[in-house]
MARLO-888261 format. One record per residue (C-alpha): residue number from 1; residue in one letter; x, y, z. Coordinates in Angstrom, 1 decimal, padded with zeros to 4 digits. Example, Ala and Ser with C-alpha at 12.3 -4.5 7.8 and 13.67 -1.06 7.14 Angstrom:
2
(pt 1, A, (012.3, -004.5, 007.8))
(pt 2, S, (013.7, -001.1, 007.1))
***
This chain:
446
(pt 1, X, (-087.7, 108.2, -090.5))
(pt 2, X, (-085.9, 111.3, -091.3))
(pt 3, X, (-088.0, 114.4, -092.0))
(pt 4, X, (-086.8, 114.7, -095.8))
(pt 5, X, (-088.1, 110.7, -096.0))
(pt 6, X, (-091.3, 112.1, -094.5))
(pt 7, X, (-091.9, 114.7, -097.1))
(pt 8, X, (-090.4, 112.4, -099.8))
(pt 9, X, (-093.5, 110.1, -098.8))
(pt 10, X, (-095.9, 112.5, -098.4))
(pt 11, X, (-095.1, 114.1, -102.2))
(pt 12, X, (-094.9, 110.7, -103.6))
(pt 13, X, (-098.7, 110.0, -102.2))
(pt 14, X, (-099.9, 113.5, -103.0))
(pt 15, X, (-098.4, 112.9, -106.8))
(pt 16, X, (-099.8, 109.5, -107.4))
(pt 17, X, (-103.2, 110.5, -105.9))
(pt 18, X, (-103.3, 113.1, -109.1))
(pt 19, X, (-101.1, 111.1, -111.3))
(pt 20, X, (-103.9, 108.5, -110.8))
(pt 21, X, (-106.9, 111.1, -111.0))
(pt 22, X, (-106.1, 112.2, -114.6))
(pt 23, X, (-105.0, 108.7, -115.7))
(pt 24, X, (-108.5, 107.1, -114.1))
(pt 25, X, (-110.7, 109.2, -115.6))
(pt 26, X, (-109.3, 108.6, -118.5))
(pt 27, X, (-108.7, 104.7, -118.3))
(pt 28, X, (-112.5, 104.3, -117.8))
(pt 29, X, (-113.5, 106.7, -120.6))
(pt 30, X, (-111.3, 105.9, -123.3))
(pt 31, X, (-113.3, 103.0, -124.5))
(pt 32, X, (-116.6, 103.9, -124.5))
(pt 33, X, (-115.4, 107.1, -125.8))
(pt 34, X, (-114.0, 105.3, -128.4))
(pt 35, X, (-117.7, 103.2, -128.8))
(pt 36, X, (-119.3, 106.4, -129.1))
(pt 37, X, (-117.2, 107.6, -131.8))
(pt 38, X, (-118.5, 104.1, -133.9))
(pt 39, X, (-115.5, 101.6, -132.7))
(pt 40, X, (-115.8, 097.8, -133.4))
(pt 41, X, (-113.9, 095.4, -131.4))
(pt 42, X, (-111.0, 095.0, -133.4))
(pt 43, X, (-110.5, 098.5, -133.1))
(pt 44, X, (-111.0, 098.5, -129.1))
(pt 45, X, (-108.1, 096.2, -129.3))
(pt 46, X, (-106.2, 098.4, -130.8))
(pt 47, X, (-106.6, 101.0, -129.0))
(pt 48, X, (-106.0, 098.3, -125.3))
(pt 49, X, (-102.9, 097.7, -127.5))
(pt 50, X, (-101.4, 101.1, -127.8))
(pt 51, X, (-100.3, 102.3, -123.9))
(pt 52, X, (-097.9, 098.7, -124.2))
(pt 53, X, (-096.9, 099.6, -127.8))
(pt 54, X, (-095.8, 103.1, -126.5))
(pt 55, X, (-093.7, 101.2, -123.2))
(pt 56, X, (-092.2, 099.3, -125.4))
(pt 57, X, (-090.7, 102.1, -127.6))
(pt 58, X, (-090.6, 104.6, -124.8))
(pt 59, X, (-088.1, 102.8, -122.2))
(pt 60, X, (-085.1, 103.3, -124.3))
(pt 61, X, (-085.4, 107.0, -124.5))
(pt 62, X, (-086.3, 107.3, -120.9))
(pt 63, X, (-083.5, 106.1, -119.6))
(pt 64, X, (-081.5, 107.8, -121.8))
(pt 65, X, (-082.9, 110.9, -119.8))
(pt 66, X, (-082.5, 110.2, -117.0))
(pt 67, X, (-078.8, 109.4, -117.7))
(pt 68, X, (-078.5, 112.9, -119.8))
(pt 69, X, (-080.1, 115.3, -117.7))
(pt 70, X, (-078.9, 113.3, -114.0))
(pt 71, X, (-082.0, 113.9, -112.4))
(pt 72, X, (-085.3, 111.3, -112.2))
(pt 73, X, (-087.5, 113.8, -111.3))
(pt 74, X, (-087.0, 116.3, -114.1))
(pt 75, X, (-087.9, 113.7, -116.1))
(pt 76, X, (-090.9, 112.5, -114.4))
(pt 77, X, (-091.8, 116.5, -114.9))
(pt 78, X, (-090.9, 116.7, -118.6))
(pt 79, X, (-092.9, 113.4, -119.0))
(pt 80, X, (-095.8, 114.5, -117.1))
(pt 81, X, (-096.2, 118.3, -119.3))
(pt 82, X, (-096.2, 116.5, -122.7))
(pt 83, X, (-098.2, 113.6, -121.7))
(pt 84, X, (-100.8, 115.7, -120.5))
(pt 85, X, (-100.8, 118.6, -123.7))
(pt 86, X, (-101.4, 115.7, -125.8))
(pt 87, X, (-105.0, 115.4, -124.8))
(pt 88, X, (-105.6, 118.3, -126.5))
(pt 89, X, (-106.7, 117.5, -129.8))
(pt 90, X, (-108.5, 115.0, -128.4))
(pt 91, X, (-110.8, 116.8, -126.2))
(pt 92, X, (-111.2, 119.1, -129.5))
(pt 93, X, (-112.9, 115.7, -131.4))
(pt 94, X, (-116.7, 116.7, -130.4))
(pt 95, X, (-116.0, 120.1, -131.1))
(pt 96, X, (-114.7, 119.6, -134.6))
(pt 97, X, (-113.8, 116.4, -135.9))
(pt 98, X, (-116.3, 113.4, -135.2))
(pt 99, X, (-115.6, 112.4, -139.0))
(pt 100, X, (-112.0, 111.1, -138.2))
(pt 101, X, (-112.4, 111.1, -134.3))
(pt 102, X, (-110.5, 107.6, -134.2))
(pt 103, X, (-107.9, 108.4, -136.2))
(pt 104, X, (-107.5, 111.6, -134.0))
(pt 105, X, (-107.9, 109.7, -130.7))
(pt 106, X, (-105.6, 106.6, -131.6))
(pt 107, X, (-102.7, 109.1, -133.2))
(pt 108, X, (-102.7, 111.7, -129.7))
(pt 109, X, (-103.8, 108.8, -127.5))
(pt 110, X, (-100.6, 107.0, -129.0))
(pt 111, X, (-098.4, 110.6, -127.9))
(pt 112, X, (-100.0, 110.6, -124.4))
(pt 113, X, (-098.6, 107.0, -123.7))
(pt 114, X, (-095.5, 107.3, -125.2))
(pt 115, X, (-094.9, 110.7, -123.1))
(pt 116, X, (-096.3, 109.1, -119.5))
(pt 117, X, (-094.1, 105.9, -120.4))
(pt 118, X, (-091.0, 107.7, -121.0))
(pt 119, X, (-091.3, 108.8, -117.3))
(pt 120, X, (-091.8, 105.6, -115.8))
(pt 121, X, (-088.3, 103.4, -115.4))
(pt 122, X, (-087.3, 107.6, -113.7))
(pt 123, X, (-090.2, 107.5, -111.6))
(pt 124, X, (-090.1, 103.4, -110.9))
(pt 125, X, (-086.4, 103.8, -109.5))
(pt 126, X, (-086.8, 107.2, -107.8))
(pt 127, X, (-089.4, 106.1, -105.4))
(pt 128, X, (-087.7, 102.4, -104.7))
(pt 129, X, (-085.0, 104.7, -103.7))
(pt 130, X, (-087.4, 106.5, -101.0))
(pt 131, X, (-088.6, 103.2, -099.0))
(pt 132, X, (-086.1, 100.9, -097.2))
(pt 133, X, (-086.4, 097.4, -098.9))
(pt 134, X, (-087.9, 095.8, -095.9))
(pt 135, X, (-091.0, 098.2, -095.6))
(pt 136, X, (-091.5, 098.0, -099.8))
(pt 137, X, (-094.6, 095.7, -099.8))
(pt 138, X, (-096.1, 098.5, -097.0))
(pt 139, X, (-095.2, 101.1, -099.0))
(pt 140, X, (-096.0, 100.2, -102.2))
(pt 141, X, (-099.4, 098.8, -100.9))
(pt 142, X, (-100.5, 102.0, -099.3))
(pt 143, X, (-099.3, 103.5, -102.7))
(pt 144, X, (-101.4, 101.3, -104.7))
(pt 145, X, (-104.6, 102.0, -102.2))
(pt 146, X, (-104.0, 105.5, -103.0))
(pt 147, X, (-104.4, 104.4, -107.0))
(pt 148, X, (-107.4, 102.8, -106.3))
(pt 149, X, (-109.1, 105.7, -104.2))
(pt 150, X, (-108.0, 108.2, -106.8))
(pt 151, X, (-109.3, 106.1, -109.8))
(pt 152, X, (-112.9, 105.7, -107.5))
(pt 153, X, (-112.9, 109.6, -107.1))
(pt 154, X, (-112.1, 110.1, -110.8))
(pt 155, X, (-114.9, 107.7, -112.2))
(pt 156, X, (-117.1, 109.6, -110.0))
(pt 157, X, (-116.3, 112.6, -111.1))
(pt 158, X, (-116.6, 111.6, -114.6))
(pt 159, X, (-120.0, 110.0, -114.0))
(pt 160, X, (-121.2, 113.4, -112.7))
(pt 161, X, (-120.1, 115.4, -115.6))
(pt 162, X, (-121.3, 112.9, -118.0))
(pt 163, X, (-125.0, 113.4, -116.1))
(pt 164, X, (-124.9, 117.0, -116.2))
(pt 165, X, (-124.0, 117.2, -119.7))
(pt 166, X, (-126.1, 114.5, -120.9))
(pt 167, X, (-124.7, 110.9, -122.4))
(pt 168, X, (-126.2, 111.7, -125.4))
(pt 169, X, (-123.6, 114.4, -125.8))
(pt 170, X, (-120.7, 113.9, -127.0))
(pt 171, X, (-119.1, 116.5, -125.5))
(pt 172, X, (-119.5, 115.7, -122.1))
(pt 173, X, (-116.4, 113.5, -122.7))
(pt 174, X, (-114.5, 116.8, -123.8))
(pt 175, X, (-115.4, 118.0, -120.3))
(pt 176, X, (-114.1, 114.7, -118.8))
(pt 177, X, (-111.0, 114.7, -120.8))
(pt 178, X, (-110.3, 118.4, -119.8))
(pt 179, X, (-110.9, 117.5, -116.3))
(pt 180, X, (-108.1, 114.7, -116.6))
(pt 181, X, (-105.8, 117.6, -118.3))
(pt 182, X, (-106.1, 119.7, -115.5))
(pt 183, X, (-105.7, 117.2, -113.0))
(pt 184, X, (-102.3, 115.9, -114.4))
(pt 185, X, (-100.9, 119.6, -114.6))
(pt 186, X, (-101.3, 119.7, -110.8))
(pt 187, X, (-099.3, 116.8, -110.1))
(pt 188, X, (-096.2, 118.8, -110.8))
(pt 189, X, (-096.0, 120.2, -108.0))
(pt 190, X, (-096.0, 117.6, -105.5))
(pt 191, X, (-093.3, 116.2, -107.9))
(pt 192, X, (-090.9, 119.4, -108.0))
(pt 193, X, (-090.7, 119.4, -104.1))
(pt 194, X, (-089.6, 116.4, -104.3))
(pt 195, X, (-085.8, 115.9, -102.3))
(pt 196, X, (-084.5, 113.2, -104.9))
(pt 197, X, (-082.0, 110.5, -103.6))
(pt 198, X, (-078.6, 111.1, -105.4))
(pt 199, X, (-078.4, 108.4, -108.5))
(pt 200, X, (-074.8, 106.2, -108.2))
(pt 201, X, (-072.8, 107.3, -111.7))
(pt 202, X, (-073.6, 104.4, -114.4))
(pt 203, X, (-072.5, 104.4, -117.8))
(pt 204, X, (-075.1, 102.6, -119.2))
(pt 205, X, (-074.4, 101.3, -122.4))
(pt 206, X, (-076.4, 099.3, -124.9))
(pt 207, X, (-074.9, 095.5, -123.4))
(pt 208, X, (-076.8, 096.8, -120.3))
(pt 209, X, (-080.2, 096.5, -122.0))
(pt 210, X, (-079.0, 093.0, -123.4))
(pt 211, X, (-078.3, 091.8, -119.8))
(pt 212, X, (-080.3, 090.4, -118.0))
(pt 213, X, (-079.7, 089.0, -114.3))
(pt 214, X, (-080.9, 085.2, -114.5))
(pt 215, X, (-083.7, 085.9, -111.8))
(pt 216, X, (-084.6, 089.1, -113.5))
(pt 217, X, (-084.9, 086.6, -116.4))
(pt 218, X, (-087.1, 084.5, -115.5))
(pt 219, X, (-089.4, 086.9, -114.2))
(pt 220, X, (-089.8, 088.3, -118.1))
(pt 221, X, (-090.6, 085.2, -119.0))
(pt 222, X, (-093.7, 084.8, -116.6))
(pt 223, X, (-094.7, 087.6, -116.9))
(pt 224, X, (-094.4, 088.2, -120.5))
(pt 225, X, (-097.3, 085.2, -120.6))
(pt 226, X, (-099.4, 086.1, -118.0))
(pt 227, X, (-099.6, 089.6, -119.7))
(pt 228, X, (-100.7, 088.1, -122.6))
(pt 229, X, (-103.6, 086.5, -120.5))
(pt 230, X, (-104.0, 089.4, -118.9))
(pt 231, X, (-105.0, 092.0, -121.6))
(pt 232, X, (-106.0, 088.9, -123.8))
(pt 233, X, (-109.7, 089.9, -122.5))
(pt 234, X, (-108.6, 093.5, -121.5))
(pt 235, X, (-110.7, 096.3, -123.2))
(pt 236, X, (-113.7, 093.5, -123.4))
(pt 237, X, (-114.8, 093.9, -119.7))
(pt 238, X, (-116.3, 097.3, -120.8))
(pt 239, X, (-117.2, 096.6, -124.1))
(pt 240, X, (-119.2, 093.5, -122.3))
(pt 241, X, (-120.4, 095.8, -119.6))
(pt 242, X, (-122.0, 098.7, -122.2))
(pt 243, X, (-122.9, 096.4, -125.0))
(pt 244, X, (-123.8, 093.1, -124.1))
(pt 245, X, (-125.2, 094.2, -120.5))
(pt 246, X, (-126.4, 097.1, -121.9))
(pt 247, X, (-124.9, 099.5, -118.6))
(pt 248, X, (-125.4, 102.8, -118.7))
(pt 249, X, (-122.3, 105.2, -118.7))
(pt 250, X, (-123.5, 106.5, -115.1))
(pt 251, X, (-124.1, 102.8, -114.5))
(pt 252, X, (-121.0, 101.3, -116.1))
(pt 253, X, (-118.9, 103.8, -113.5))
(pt 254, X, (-120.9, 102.9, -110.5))
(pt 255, X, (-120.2, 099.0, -111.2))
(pt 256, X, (-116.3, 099.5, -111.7))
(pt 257, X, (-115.6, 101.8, -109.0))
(pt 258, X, (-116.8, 098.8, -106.8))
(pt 259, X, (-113.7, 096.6, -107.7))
(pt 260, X, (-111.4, 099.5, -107.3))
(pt 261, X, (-113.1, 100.3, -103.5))
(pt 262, X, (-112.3, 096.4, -102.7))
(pt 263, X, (-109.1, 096.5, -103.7))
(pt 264, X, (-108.0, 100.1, -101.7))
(pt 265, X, (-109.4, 098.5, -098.7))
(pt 266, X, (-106.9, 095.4, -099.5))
(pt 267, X, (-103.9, 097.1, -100.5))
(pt 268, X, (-102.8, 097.2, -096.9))
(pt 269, X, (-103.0, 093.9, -095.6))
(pt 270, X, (-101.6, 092.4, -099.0))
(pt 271, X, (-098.7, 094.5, -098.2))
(pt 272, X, (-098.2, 093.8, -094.9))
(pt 273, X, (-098.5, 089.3, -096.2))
(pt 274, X, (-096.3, 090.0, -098.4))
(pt 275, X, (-093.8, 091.1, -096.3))
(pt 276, X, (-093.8, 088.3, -094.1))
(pt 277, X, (-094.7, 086.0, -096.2))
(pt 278, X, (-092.9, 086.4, -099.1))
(pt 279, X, (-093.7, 087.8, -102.5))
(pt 280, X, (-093.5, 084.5, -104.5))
(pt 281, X, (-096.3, 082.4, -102.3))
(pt 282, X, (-098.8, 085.7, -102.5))
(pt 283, X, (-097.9, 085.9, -105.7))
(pt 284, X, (-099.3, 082.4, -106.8))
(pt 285, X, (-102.1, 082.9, -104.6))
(pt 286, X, (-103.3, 085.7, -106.0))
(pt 287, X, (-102.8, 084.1, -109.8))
(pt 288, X, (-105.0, 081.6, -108.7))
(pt 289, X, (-108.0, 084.2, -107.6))
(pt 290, X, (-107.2, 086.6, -111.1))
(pt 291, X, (-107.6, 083.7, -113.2))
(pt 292, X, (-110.9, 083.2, -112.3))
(pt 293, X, (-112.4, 086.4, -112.7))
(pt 294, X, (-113.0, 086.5, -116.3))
(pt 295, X, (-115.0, 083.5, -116.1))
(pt 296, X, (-117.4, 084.7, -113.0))
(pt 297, X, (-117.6, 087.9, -115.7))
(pt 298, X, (-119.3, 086.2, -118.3))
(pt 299, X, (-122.1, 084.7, -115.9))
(pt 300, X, (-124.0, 088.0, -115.6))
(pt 301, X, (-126.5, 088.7, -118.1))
(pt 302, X, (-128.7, 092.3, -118.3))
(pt 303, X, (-131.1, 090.6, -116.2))
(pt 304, X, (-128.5, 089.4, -113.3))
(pt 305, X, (-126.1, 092.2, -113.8))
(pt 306, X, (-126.2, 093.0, -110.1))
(pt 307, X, (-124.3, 089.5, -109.9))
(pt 308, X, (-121.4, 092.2, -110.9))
(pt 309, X, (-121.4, 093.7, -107.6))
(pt 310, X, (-120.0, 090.6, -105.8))
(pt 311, X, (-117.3, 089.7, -109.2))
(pt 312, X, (-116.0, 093.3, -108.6))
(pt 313, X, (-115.4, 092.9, -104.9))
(pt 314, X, (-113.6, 089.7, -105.7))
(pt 315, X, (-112.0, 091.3, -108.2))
(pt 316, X, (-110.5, 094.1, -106.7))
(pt 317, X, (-109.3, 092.2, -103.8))
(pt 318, X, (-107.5, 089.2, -105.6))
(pt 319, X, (-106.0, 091.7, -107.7))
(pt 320, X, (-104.4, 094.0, -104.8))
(pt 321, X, (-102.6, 090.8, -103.8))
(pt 322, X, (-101.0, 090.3, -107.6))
(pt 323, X, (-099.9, 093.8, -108.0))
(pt 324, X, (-098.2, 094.3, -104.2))
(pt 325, X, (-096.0, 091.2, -105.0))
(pt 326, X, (-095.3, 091.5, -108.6))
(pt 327, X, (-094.1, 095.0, -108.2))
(pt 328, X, (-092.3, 093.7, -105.2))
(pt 329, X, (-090.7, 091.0, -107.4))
(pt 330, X, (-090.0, 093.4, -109.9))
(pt 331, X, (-087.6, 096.1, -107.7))
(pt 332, X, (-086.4, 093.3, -105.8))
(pt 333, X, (-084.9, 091.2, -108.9))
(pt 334, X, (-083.1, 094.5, -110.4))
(pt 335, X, (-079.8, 096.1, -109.1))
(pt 336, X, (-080.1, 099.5, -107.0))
(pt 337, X, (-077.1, 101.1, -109.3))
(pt 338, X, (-078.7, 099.7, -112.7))
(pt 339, X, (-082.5, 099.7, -111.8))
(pt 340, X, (-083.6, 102.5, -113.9))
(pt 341, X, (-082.1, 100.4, -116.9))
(pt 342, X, (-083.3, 097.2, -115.7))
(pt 343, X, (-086.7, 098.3, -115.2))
(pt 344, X, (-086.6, 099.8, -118.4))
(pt 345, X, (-085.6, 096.7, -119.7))
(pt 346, X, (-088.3, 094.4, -118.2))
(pt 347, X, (-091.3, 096.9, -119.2))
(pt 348, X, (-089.8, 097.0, -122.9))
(pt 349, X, (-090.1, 093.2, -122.8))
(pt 350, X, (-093.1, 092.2, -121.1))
(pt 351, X, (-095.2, 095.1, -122.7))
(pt 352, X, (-094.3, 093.1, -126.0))
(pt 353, X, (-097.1, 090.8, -125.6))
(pt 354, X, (-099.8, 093.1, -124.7))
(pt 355, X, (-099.3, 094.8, -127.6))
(pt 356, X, (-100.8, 091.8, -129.6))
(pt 357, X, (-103.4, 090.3, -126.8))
(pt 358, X, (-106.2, 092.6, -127.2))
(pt 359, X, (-105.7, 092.7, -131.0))
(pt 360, X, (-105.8, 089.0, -131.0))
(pt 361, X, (-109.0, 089.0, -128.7))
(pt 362, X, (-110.4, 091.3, -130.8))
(pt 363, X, (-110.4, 088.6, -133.0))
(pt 364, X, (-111.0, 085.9, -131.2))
(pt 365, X, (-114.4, 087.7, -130.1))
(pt 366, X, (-115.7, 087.2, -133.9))
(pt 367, X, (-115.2, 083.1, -133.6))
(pt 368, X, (-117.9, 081.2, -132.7))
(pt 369, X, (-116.5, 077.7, -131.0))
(pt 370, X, (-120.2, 076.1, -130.3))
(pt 371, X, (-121.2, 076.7, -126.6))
(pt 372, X, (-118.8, 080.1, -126.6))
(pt 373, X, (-118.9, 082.8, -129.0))
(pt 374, X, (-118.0, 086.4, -128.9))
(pt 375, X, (-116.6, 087.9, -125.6))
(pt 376, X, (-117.5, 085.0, -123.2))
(pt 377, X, (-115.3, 082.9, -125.4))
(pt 378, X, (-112.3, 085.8, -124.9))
(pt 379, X, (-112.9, 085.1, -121.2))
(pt 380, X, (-112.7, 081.4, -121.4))
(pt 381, X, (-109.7, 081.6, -123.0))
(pt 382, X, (-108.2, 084.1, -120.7))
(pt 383, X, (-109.0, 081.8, -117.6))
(pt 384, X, (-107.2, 079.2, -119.2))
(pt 385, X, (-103.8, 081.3, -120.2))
(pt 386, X, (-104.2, 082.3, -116.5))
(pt 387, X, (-103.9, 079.1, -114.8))
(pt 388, X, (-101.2, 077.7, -116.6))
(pt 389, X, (-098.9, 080.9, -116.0))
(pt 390, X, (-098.8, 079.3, -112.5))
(pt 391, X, (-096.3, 077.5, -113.7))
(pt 392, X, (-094.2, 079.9, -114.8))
(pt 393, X, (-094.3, 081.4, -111.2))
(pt 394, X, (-093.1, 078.4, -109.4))
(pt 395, X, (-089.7, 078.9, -111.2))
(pt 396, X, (-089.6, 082.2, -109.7))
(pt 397, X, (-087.1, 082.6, -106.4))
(pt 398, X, (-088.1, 084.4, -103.2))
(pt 399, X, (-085.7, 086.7, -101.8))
(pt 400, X, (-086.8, 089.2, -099.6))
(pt 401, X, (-088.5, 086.1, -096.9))
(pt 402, X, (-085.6, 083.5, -095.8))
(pt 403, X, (-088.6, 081.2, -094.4))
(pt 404, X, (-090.1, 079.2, -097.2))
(pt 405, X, (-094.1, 079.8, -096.7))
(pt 406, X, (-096.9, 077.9, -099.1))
(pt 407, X, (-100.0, 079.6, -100.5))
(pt 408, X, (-101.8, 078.1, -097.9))
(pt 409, X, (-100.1, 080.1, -095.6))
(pt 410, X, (-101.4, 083.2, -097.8))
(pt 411, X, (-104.9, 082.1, -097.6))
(pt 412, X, (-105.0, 081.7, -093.6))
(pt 413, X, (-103.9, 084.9, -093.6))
(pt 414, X, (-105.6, 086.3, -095.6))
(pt 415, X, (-109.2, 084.5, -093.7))
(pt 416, X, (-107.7, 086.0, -090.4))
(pt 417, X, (-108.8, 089.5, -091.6))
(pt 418, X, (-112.5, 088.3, -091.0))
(pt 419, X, (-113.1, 088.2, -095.0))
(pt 420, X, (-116.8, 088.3, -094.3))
(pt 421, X, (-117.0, 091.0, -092.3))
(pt 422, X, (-114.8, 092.8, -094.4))
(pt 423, X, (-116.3, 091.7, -097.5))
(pt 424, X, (-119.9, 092.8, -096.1))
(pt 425, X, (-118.1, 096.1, -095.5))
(pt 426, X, (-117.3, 096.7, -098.8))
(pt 427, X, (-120.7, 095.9, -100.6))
(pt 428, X, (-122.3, 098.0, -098.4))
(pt 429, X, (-119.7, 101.3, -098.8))
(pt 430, X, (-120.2, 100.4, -102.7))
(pt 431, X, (-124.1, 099.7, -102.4))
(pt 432, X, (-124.4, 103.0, -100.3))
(pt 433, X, (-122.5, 105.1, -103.4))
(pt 434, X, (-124.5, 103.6, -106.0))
(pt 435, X, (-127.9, 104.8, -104.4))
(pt 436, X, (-126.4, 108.6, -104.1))
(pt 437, X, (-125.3, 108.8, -107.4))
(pt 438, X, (-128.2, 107.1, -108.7))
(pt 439, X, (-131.0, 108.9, -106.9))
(pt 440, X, (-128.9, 112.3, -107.9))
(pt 441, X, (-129.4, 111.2, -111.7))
(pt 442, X, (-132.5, 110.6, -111.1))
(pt 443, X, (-133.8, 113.5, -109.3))
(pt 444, X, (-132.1, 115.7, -112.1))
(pt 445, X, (-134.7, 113.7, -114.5))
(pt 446, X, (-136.9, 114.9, -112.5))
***
């Protein structure tokens, strides 16, 4: 690897390490922010809804940047400013405007999507660009454990400001929200040393959006449905976790940061499968896993809530898997010259159905279907919409593996790592954390 790769890689970790900072704090505040400020469910969908309502309208204009101004990484920097400014009035809510705090935080929330989204078909094709195709599912899995330690560091981060301040303060989640400000200002300058790979000239032109390679195709389709499924129950794993469990936000943080520690740990070796496995057969195997999850949720009552502990390990590490091959899928089924457009494209669509999912769970969460109602009935649902997109994915065609391997193949892989030990491992890093913060909350009591 040339030295300019080597500093190409290095900026693109030190950027999505802060990237991921200021989004994860405020991915796990958002909603109970949002509960705080008086928030029903509907309105928790709504506000799942909104990052996928602002991809959608956001890829169009992207691209058109990146085309205008011939360079992904001014964009990405443009993008990144704007996204972060919006927060702004929305750290200003406790201060001043509790009244029409949801209006504030769904109209700025709204901007701060729209802004990061703009950025991402620039950002998606300038980093493909950086790794050579063969080492993608290495790359992009160390990229992703770097996501998932940066979102573990920000919910603990939050969690301590939220305990200094007090929860009954509304604005501890100014302080959280400035933190995430902050944070995504710095990541500009891992960005701006970045040595970008020259961009082939491409007149895009609208047809381009219109067409669509036939694999690239049916990857929309699949994944347009399991999207739905996906954010179907969405924004309801905290709502379940704070309302129905009745979790603590110091709590709440210490049980989610478990799933995000199992799945850095994973990121890896799901990586390293899916590059000699195939994308398509870990794929499946890890639908299979995901679809499960929402299910396992519902078990846990405020009683056996520790029974989250375990779910969140699982969690995190089934999901790793999906995430390393359907980005992998992604880059692989779009053209090197058009990929900024392509990608641009496939966001726009597939976003389309998230946009209605967690409205529509919303409302499915106010039925009552005899031995389901509320939220577990969501999840029900959810695991059902999951299975069935397996379907979907067997239409799918692997390209970057010549040798056709099964999902069995995944799993004895994937049992080769030890799982127990490893699993064991993880508990006890996440059991370990839990006690500090906890007996650090509670000595301040004290």
């Amino acid at each position: 690897m040339s030295n300019v790769s080597k500093r190409n890689s290095q900026m693109v970790m030190q950027s999505t390490m802060l990237w991921s900072l200021s989004e994860g704090v405020m991915g796990i505040f958002i909603i109970p922010f949002a509960l705080a400020l008086g928030a029903g469910n509907v309105d928790v969908g709504i506000i799942g809804a909104m990052p996928f309502l602002a991809l959608i309208l956001a890829q169009l204009p992207g691209a058109e940047l990146v085309e205008r101004w011939k360079s992904r990484r001014r964009v990405n920097i443009f993008c990144c400013i704007l996204s972060r400014l919006a927060l702004v009035p929305i750290i200003l809510v406790p201060f001043y405007f509790q009244n029409i705090g949801i209006a504030i935080l769904v109209a700025f929330l709204f901007v701060a999507y729209m802004m990061a989204s703009m950025g991402s078909p620039a950002w998606a094709s300038m980093t493909s660009d950086m790794a050579p195709k063969r080492t993608w599912g290495a790359f992009f899995g160390k990229r992703l454990a770097i996501i998932d330690m940066s979102v573990i560091a920000s919910g603990i981060l939050g969690a301590l400001l939220l305990d200094q301040t007090g929860t009954g303060d509304m604005r501890a989640f100014s302080y959280v929200f400035s933190a995430s400000l902050l944070i995504g200002m710095a990541n500009i300058l891992p960005v701006a040393r970045l040595k970008e790979p020259r961009i082939r000239k491409h007149n895009h032109k609208l047809r381009d959006f219109l067409k669509v390679p036939k694999d690239l195709k049916k990857l929309i389709v699949f994944r347009s449905f399991f999207n739905f499924a996906y954010m179907f129950p969405g924004p309801f794993f905290t709502v379940f976790m704070l309302e129905t469990l009745g979790m603590g936000y110091t709590e709440f943080v210490l049980y989610s940061i478990v799933g995000s520690a199992s799945s850095m740990l994973w990121q890896k070796k799901w990586g390293s499968i899916a590059d000699r496995l195939g994308d398509k057969p870990t794929l499946i195997a890890s639908i299979i896993g995901v679809s499960f999850v929402p299910v396992l949720f519902s078990l846990a009552t405020p009683e056996t809530k520790w029974l989250l502990l375990p779910v969140q390990a699982f969690s995190g590490f089934i999901w790793a898997g999906f995430w390393v091959s359907a980005e992998n899928l992604t880059l692989d089924y779009t053209e090197k010259e058009k990929r900024a457009v392509q990608i641009a494209d496939f966001n726009m669509l597939t976003s389309v159905p998230m946009v209605f999912a967690p409205i529509l769970g919303g409302m499915a969460s106010q039925l009552n279907a005899g031995l389901l109602t509320g939220i577990p009935l969501v999840f029900g649902m959810a695991t059902v919409m999951r299975v069935s997109s397996i379907l979907l994915a067997n239409s799918l065609r692997e390209t970057r593996v010549k040798h056709k391997h099964e999902t069995s193949d995944v799993y004895r892989e994937v049992v080769a790592v030890n799982p127990v030990k490893g699993t064991l491992c993880q508990l006890h890093a996440a059991t370990d954390c839990v006690k500090c913060l906890w007996n650090a909350r509670l000595a301040r009591k004290h």
